[in-house]
C-alpha positions in Angstrom: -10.8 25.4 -30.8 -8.9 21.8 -30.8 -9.7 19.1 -28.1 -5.9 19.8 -27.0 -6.5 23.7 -26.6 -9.7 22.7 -25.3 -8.7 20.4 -22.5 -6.2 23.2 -21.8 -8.6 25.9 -21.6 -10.8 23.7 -19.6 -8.0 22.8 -16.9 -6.3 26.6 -16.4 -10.2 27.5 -16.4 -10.9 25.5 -13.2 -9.2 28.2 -10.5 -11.2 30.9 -12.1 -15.0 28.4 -11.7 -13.9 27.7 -8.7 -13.9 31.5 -7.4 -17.2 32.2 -9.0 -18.4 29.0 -7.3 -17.6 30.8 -3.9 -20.0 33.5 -4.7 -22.9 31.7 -5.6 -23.3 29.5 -2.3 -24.2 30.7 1.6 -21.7 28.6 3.6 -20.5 27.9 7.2 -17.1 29.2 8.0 -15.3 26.4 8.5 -16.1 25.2 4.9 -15.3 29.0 3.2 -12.2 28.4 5.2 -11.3 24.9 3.5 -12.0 26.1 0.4 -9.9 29.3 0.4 -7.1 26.9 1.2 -7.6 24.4 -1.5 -9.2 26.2 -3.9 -12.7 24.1 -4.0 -16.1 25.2 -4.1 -17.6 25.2 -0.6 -20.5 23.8 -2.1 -18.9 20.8 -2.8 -17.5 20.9 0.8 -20.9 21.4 2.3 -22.3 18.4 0.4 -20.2 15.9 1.7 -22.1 13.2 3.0 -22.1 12.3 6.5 -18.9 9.8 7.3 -19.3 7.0 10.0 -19.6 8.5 13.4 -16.1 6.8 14.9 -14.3 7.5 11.9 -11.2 9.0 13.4 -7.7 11.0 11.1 -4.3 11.8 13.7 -2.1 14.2 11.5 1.5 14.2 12.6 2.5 16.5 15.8 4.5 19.4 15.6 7.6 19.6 17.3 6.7 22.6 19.0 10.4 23.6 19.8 12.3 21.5 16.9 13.9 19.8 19.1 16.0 17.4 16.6 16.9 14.1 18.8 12.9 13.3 19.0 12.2 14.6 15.2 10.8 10.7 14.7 8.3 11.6 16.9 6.0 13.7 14.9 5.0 10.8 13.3 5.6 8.5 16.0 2.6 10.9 17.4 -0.1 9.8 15.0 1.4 6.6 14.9 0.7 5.7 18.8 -2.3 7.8 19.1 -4.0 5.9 16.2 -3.1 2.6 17.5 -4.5 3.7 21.1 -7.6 4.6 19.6 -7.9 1.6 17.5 -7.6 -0.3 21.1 -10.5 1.4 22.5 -12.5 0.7 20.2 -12.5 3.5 17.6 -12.1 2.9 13.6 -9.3 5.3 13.3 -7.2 5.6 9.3 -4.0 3.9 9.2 -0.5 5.4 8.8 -0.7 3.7 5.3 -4.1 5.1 3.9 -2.8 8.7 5.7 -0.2 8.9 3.4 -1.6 7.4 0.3 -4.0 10.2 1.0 -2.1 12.8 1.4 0.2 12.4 -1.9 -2.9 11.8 -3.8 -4.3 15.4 -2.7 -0.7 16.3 -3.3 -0.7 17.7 0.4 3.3 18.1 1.4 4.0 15.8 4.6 4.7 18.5 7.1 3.3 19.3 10.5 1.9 22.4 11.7 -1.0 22.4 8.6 -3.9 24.8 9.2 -7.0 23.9 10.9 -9.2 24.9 7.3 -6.5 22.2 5.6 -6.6 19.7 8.4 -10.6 20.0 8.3 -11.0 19.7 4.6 -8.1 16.5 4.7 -10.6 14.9 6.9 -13.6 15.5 5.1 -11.7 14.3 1.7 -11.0 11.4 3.2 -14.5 10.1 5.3 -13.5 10.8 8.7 -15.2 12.4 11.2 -13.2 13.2 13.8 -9.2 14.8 13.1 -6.8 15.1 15.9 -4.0 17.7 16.1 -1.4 18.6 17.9 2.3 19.3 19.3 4.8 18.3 21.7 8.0 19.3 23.6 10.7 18.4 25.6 11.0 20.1 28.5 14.3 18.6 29.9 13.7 15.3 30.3 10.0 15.6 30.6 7.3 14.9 27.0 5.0 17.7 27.0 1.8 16.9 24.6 -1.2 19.1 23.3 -4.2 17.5 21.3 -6.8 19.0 20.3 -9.9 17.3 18.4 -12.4 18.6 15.4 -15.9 17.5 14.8 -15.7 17.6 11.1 -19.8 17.8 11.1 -20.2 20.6 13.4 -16.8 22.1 13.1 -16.1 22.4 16.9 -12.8 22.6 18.1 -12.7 20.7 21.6 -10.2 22.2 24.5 -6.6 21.6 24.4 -5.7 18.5 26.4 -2.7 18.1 27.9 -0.3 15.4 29.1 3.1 15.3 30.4 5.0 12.5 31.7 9.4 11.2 31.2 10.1 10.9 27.8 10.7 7.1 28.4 7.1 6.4 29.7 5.6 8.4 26.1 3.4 5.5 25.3 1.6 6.2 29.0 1.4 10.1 27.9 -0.2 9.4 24.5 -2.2 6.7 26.5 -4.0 9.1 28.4 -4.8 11.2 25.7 -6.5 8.8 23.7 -8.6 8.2 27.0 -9.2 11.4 27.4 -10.6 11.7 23.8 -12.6 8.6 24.5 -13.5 8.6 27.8 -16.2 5.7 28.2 -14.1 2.9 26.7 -14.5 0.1 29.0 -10.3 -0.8 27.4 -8.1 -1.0 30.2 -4.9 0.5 30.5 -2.6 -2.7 30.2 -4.8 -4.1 27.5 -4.2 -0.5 25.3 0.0 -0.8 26.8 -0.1 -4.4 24.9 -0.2 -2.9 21.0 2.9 -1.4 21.4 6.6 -2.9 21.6 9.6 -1.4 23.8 10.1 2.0 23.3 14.1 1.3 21.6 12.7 -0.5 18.6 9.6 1.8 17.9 12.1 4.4 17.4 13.6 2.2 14.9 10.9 1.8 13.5 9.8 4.8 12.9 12.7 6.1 11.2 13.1 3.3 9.0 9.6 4.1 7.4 10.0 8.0 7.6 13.8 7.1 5.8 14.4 8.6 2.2 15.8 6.2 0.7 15.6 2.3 0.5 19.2 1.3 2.0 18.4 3.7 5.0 14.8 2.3 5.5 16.4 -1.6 5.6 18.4 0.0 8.1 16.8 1.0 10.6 14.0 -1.7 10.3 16.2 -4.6 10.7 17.5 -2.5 13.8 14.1 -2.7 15.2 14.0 -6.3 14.9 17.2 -6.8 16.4 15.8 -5.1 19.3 12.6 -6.9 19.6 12.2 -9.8 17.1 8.7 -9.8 18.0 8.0 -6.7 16.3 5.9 -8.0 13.4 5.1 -4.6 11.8 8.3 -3.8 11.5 8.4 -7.0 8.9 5.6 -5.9 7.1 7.4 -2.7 6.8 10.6 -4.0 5.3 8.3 -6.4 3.1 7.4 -3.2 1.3 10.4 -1.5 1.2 12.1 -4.7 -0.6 8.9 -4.9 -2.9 8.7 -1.7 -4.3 12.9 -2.0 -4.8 11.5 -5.2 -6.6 13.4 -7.5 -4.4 10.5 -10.5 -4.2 12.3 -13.1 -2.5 14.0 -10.9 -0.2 10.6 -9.8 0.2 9.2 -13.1 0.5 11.4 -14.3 3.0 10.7 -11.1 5.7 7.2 -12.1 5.6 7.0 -15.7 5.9 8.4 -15.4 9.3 5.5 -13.3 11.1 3.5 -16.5 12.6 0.4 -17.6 10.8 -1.3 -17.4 14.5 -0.2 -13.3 15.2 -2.8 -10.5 14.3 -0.7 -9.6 11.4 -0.6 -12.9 10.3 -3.3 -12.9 7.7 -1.7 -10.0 6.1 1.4 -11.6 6.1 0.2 -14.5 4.3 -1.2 -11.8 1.5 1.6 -10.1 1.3 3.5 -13.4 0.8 0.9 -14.5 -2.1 1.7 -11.0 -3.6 5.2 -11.6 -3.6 4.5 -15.6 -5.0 2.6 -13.0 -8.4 5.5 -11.3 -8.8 8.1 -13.9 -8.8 5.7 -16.1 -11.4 4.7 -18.7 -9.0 1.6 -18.4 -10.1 0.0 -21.7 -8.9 1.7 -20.9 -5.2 -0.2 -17.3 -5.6 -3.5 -18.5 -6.9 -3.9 -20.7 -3.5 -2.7 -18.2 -1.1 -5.5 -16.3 -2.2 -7.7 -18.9 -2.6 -7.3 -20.1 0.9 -7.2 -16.5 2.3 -10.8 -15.9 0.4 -12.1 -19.4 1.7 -11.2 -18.7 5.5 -12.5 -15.1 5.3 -14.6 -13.7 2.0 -12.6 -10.2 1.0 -13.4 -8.5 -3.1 -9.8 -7.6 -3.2 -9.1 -11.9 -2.4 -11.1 -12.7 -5.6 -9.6 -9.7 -7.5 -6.1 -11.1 -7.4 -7.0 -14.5 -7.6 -8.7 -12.7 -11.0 -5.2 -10.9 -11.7 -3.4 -14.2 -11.6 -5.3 -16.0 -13.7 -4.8 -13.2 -16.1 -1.1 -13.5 -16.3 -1.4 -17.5 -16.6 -0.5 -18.1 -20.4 -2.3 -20.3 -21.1 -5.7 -20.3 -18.5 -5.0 -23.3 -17.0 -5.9 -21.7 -13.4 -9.5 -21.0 -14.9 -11.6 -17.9 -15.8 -10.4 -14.4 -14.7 -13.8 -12.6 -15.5 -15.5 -15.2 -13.0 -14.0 -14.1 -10.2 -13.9 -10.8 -11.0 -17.5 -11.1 -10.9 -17.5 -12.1 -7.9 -15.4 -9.2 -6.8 -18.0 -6.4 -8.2 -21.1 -8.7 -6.2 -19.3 -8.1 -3.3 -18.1 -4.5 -3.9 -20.4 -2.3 -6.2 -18.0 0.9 -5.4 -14.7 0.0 -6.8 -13.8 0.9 -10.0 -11.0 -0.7 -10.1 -13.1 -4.1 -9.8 -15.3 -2.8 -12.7 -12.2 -1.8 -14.9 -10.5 -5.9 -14.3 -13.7 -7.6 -15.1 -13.9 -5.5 -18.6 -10.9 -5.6 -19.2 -10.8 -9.3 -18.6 -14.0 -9.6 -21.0 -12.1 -7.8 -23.6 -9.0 -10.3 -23.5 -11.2 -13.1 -23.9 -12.4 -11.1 -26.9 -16.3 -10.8 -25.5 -16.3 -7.0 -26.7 -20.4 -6.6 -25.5 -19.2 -7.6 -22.2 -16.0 -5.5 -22.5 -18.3 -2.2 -22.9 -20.5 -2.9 -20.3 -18.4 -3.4 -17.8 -16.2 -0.5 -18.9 -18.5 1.7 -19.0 -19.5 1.2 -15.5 -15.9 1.9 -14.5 -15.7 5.1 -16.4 -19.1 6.2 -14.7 -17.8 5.1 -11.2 -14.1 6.9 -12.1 -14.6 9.4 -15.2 -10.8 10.1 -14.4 -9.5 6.7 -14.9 -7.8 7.2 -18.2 -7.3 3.6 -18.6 -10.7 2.4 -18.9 -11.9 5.1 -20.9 -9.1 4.1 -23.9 -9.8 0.6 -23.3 -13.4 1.3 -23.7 -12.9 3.1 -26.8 -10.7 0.2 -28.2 -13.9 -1.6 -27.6 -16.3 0.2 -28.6 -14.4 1.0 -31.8 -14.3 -2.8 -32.3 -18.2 -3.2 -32.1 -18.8 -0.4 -34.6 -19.6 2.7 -32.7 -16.9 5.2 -34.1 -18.0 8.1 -32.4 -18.2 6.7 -28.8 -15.2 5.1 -29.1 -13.2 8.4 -30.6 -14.3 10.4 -27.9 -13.7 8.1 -25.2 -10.0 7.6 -26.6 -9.8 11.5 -27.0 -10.6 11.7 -23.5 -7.8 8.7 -22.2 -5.3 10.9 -24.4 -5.8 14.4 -22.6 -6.0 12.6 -19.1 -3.0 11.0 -19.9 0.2 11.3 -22.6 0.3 7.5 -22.7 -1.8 6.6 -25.2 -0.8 9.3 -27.9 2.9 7.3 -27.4 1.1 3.6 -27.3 -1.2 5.1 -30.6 2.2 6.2 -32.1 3.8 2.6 -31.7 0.7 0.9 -33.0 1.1 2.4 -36.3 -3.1 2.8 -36.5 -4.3 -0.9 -35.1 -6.9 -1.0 -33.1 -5.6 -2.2 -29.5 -5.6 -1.9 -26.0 -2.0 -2.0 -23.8 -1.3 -5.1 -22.3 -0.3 -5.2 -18.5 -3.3 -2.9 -17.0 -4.8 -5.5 -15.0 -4.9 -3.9 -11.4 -3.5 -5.7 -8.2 -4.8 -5.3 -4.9 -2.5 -4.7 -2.1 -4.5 -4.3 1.0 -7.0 -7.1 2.3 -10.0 -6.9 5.4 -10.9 -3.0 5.1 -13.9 -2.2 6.1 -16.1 0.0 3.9 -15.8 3.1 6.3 -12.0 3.0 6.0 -11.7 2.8 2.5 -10.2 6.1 1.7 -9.2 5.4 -1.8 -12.8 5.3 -2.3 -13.5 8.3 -0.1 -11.0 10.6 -1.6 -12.3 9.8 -5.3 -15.6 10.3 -4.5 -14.6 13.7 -2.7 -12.3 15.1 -6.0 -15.6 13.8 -8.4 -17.8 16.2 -6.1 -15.5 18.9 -6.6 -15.3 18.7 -10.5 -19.0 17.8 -11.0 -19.5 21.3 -8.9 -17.0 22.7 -11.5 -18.9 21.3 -14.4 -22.1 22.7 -13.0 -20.5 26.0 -13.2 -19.3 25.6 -17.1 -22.4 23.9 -18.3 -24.6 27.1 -16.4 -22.7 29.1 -18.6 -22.9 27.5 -21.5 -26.5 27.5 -21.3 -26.8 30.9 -21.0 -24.3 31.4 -23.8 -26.5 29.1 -25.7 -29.6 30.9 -24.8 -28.3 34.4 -26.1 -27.0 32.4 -29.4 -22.9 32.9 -28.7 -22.6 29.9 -30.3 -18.8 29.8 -29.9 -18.3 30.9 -26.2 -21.2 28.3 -26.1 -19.0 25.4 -27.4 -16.1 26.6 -25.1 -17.7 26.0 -21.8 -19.8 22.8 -23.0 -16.6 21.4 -23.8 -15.0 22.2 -20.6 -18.1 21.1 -19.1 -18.0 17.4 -20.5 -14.4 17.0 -20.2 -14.8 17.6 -16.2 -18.1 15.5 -16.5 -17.6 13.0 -19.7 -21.4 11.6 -19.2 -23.1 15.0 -18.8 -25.9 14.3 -21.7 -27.8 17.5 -21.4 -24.1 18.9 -22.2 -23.7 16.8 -25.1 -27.4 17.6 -26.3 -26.7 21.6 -26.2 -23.8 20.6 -28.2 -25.5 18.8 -30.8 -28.1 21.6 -31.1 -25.5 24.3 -31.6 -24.1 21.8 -34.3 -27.3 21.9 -35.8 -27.8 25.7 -35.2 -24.1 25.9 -37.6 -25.3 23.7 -40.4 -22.8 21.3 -39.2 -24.9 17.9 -39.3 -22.6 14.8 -38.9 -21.0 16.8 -35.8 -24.5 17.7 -34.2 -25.5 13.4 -35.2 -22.0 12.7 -33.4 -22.7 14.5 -30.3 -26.2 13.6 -30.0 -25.7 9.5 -30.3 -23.2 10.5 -26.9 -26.4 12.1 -25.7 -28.5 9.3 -25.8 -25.7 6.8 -24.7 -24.9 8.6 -21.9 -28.1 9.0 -20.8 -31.0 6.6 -22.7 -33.9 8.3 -20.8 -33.1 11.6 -22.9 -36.4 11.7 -24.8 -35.3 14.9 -26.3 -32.1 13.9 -27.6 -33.2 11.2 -28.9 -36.3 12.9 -31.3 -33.7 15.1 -32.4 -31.2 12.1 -33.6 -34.1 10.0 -35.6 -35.5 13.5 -37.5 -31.6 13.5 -38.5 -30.9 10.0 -39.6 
């Protein structure tokens, strides 16, 4: 079988593990319920490790009777409720990290989910606690339900309910959130002072919730027009002209949220991410600089890194120092890992290069990019093997690097450009669901692989050599640094008289895992 009929086989094979998965575990019913849903093995739902005990996810409210005047409000929902939580006291994920959340799970952003989706959304991204719920008019009165789930225990508290004029809907979701956490010593005026008049949250809301980018200006400069003061709303329309690529616009919406507001730090980061973009790279370098000196953050010293990356000619110093720096301070983003080698392979220090990679690869065996840089590098040093099947892997994860391959006309190099930016700043380790939600998706495949490379044993066992080969390949290709996988391999190579395969696959052995006493015996009686 090909490595491209392979990596096929191994990815329309993954509903059919998963299934079989189901059998072979007892599980609670909550988790048998997430996984019917999503289609992931309970076991890997059950293994979660326990998130921090405030950790808090608000899913949008249905609008009970689709009323379509208040349809803002859905959102608006989470929105409030988060922020009321956040002011008594509780770490609760922001509307940002939500979202980015849900697209990368590719979960559609509607209301009304199930309670098995809800629950397993939670536990993907490291929270402990999810809220749902609804609302409805009923004339002029907001009528709310809420409902929370203990994510370790899987109770489902009793409906609570609030009702109050539509006008006073910050006082309904205000009592709520009290009623969810009842012994916060936060007063009521202290929660009434994160939110701004009622008109220009309204605004707000719609403008992010927009489809497009003229709409979205729209109704955020509305917002400010009804209450200047509304900072988020600038940070909002900051993003909306960066991602149109509009920097100076960009720049100029953030530079007027007051260095002295809550948002003002941000704002200043925004602003030195906007200063990147434009090329002023000497503004950028001490936005961050000062930022990093007035409060240490990794994601400071990775862009500081990034910037002195795209200097031409270095004069702003050495990136891979302060990426360095970053990875001290942050051992569990690959991302961090990825810059510093990839920062060691500009400079041409190809040892450095691989070790670094490699530790991204291990942290995310999914990151395509540092698994085709790695091979670029590893290819440079001499080890032909590693670095094939680490480009072979970047190549099925991803059709860019057959095209870059094709326009390289056989030279050995890596894309330019891959450097990665940070673009959030002061996020405490609980709340950093990027990290949460990769960790979650590499316990589901690693359960996956389990499955394959179970089978493939026992293929092995009963000498069906090539059924053998078809699940170890699956196997490594969900877990690329499996080396009992890679060893089974090499013996069946061995078993088929085919020798430089079986020496291939058992050098990845011993890489992957140098402890592998047995793999590596059966490499030196071959060499």
């Amino acid at each position: 079988m090909s490595n491209a009929r392979g990596a096929l086989a191994a990815r329309t094979s993954l509903a059919a593990a998963k299934a079989a998965a189901l059998q072979a575990v007892v599980c609670s019913a909550q988790a048998l319920a997430c996984a019917a849903v999503l289609g992931v093995s309970p076991a890997a739902a059950q293994t979660l490790p326990p998130a921090e005990p405030s950790l808090h996810l608000v899913v949008p409210f249905e609008n009970a009777t689709g009323e379509p005047r208040v349809y803002w409000l859905s959102e608006g929902a989470a929105v409030i409720l988060s922020d009321d939580l956040r002011a008594l006291g509780v770490a609760a994920i922001t509307r940002d990290d939500r979202r980015r959340a849900f697209d990368r799970l590719r979960v559609p952003a509607v209301t009304g989910l199930s309670h098995a989706t809800v629950i397993r959304l939670g536990q993907m991204v490291g929270a402990s606690q999810v809220t749902v719920g609804a609302f409805e008019l009923q004339r002029d009165d907001l009528v709310v339900r809420a409902r929370t789930i203990e994510l370790g225990t899987g109770r489902i508290s009793p409906e609570l309910v609030e009702r109050g004029p539509l006008e006073d809907l910050f006082a309904v979701y205000g009592r709520v959130a009290r009623r969810i956490v009842p012994d916060s010593p936060v007063s009521a005026d202290e929660m009434e002072q994160v939110h701004p008049p009622l008109p220009a949250f309204e605004q707000y809301i719609k403008g992010v919730l927009a489809a497009g980018a003229d709409a979205q200006v729209g109704f955020l400069t509305q917002a400010l027009r009804l209450y200047p003061a509304f900072h988020r709303a600038r940070i909002a329309l900051w993003g909306v002209h960066h991602e149109a690529g509009e920097h100076l616009a960009a720049l100029a919406i953030v530079r007027q949220v007051p260095a002295t507001h809550r948002l003002g730090r941000q704002a200043r980061f925004l602003a030195a991410l906007s200063f990147l973009q434009l090329g002023q790279y000497q503004e950028a370098f001490n936005a961050f600089a000062e930022l990093h000196a007035a409060m240490p953050d990794p994601a400071l010293l990775n862009n500081i890194g990034v910037v002195q990356l795209r200097v031409p000619d270095s004069a702003l110093g050495s990136a891979s120092d302060h990426f360095r720096q970053a990875v001290a301070m942050d051992e569990s983003d690959s991302d961090l890992f990825f810059n510093l080698g990839y920062a060691y392979w500009r400079a041409g220090e190809v040892e450095n290069a691989v070790e670094w990679l490699r530790e991204a690869v291990r942290r995310n065996p999914a990151d395509d990019a540092a698994h085709y840089v790695l091979g670029v590098a590893l290819q440079t040093s001499g080890h032909s093997a590693e670095a094939g099947r680490e480009k072979e892997l970047a190549r099925q994860l991803s059709s860019v690097y057959a095209e870059w391959e094709a326009r390289q006309g056989g030279s050995n190099a890596a894309p330019p450009g891959l450097e990665r930016l940070k673009t959030d700043i002061d996020v405490p380790a609980s709340l950093r669901v990027d990290a949460a939600v990769v960790a979650a998706e590499q316990r589901d495949q690693r359960a996956v692989a389990d499955f394959h490379f179970e089978r493939g044993r026992r293929f092995f066992d009963e000498e069906r050599d090539v059924e053998a080969l078809a699940e170890l390949r699956r196997t490594v290709f969900l877990a690329p640094y499996d080396s009992e996988a890679h060893l089974l391999i090499g013996r069946i190579y061995l078993r088929l008289g085919r020798v430089p395969d079986a020496i291939d696959a058992l050098k990845i052995a011993v890489w992957s895992d140098p402890a592998n006493a047995e793999a590596r015996a059966l490499l030196d009686t071959l060499r």
